[in-house]
N, C-alpha and C positions, 0 to 999 in steps of 0.2 A: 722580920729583917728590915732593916733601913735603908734608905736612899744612901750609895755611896760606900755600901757594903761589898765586900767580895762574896758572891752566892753562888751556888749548885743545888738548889733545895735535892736532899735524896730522893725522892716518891717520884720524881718527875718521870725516872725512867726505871719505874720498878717492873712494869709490864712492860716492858719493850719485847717484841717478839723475835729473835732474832734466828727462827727459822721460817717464817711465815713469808709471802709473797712484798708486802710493803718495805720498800726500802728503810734502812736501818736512819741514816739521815735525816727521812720524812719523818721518822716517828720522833725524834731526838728533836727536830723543830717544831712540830708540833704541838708536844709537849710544852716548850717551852714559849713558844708562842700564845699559847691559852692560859698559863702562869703572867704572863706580862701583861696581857689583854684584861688578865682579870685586878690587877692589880697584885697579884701574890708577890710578884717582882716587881718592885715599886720604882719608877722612872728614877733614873741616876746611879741606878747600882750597879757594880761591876762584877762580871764573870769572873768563874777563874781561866788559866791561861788554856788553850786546848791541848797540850799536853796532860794539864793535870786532873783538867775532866775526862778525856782520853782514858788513862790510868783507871779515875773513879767508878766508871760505867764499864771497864773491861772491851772499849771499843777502839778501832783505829783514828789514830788522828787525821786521814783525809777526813772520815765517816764524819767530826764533829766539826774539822773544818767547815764542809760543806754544809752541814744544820745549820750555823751560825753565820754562815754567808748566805739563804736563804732569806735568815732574818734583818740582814745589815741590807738585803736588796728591798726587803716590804718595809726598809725605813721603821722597825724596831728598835734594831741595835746598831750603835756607829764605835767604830774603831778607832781611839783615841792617841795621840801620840805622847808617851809617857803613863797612861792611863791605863791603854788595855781596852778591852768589850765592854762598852758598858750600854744600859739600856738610856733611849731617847724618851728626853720631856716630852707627853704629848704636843704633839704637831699642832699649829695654832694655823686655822684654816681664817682667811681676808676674806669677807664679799668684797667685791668693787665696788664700795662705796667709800664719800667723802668720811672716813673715819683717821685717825692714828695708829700707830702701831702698839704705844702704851695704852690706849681704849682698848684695842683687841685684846691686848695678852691680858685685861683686869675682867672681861667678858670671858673669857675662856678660863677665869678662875684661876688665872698663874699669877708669879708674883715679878712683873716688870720691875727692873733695876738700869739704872745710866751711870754710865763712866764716860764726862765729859773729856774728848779728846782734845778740843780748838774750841775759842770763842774768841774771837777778834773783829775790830772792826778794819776792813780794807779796802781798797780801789774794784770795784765793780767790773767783771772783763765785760767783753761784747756781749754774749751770750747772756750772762744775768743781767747786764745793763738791757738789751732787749725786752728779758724776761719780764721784769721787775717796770717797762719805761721808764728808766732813766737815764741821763748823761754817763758814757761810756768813761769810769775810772771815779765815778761820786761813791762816796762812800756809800758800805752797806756792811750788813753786820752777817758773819759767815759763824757757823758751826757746826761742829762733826762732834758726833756719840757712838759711842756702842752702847744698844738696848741686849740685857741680857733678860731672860726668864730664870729666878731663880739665880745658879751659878750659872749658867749654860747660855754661853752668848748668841743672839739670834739675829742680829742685823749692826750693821754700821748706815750711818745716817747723817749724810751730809745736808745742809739745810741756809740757803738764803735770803735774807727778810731785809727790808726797808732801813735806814738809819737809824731811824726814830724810835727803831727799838731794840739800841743797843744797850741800853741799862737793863736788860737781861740777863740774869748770874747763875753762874756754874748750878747753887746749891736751888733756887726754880727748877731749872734741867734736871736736878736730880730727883727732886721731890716728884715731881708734876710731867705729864707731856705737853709737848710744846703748842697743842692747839688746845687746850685746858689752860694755857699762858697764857693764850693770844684772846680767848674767849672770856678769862679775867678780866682782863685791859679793856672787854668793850668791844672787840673784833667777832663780829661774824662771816663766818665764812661759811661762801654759800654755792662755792659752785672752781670747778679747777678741771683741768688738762691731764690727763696722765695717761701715761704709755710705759707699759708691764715688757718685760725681756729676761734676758740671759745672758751672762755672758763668763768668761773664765776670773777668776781672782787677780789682781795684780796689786803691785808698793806690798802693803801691808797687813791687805784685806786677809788674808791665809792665816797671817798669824793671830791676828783678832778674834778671828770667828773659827780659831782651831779647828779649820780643815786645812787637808791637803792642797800642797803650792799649787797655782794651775788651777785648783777643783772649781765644781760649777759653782753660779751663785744665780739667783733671781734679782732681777732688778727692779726699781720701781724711778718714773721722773715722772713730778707734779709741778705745776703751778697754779697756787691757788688764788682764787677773786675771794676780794669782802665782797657785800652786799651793795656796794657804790659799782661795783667795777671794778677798783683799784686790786693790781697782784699786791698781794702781801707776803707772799711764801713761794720759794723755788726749792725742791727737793729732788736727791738723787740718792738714793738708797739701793744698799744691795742686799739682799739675805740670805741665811743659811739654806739650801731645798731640802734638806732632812728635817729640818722645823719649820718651816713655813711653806704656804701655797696658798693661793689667791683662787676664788671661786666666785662666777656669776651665773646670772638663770639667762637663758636665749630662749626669747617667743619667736614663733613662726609667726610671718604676715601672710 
């Protein structure tokens, strides 16, 4: 079967025991939990509707509701608007390290894609004129992306850098990530600020990252130093929590 297919492999639930002590659910997620994990159910593909598995396995539709809510909870499966159940790209896990988010998703062997939202050059507010030392309203060069894996969108990414490097074009952004850009040009960067969170969707963020209005998202704000000192990069990023998480190791002193 293929990614983006509507599935029910039959075998999944050819033993299901349905007079034995194990809830009828656990075994129906199970099942299909161990097809996913194995790849049999290949990330992208779409269920059918739980009525019509329902139907197919001779069970009740809470029964498969609940299987299938099981696995939308262990961040398996996400429930798409227009779309239906289908299975999640694996999850692209961060260290806390100075990396990108297009270096992660080409390390975890997925296939990074950009849909340049904004590139403009504008008046710098307080805060990035801060960020950045500069005169509060000096030009600087603003840009927002959505980074997809695949089809499957996984972050918006807003991103502020110096004037100097506003000859910067859409079709770089699209090709390349932006510190694979800056490291062309000559830019080392060697050291940054950042502060990881959470917080609810709002504007536009829900319908980009096709989740639900309101729903959570992870955050990220960096400011990076080249190897002078100088900030070169202010960033505010939000991501999807069903594809992405960020991980560190903590030593005991």
């Amino acid at each position: 079967m293929s990614a983006g297919e509507t599935v029910w492999p039959e075998d999944l639930a050819a033993d299901i025991d349905r007079s034995g002590p194990v809830p009828l659910y656990f075994q129906v997620s199970s099942r299909l939990e161990a097809a996913i994990r194995s790849g049999e159910i290949p990330p992208g593909s779409r269920l059918e509707n739980e009525i019509a598995i329902a139907e197919r396995l001779g069970l009740s539709r809470p029964t498969i509701r609940r299987a299938i809510q099981e696995l939308v909870d262990k961040g398996l499966l996400v429930r798409r608007r227009g779309v239906g159940t289908q299975v999640v790209q694996g999850q692209v896990t961060r260290q806390v390290e100075l990396t990108s988010l297009y270096e992660d998703l080409q390390n975890a062997r997925q296939e990074p894609a950009t849909r340049v939202l904004d590139l403009e050059v504008r008046p710098a507010t307080d805060e990035v004129a801060q960020a950045l030392g500069i005169a509060v309203g000096a030009d600087i060069l603003y840009l927002r992306r959505l980074r997809f894996t695949g089809t499957t969108p996984v972050a918006i990414l807003e991103n502020t850098l110096p004037v100097d490097f506003a000859d910067i074009t859409p079709a770089q952004l699209e090709a390349r990530g932006l510190y694979q850009i800056l490291r062309g040009r000559g830019v080392a960067i060697s050291v940054a600020k950042q502060k990881i969170g959470a917080r609810r969707t709002h504007g536009d963020e829900s319908e980009l990252l096709d989740i639900d209005r309101g729903g959570p998202v992870l955050t990220m704000q960096r400011i990076a130093f080249d190897n002078s000192g100088r900030a070169v990069e202010v960033g505010h990023h939000c991501y999807r929590p069903d594809m992405y998480s960020f991980e560190t190791t903590v030593v005991a002193r």
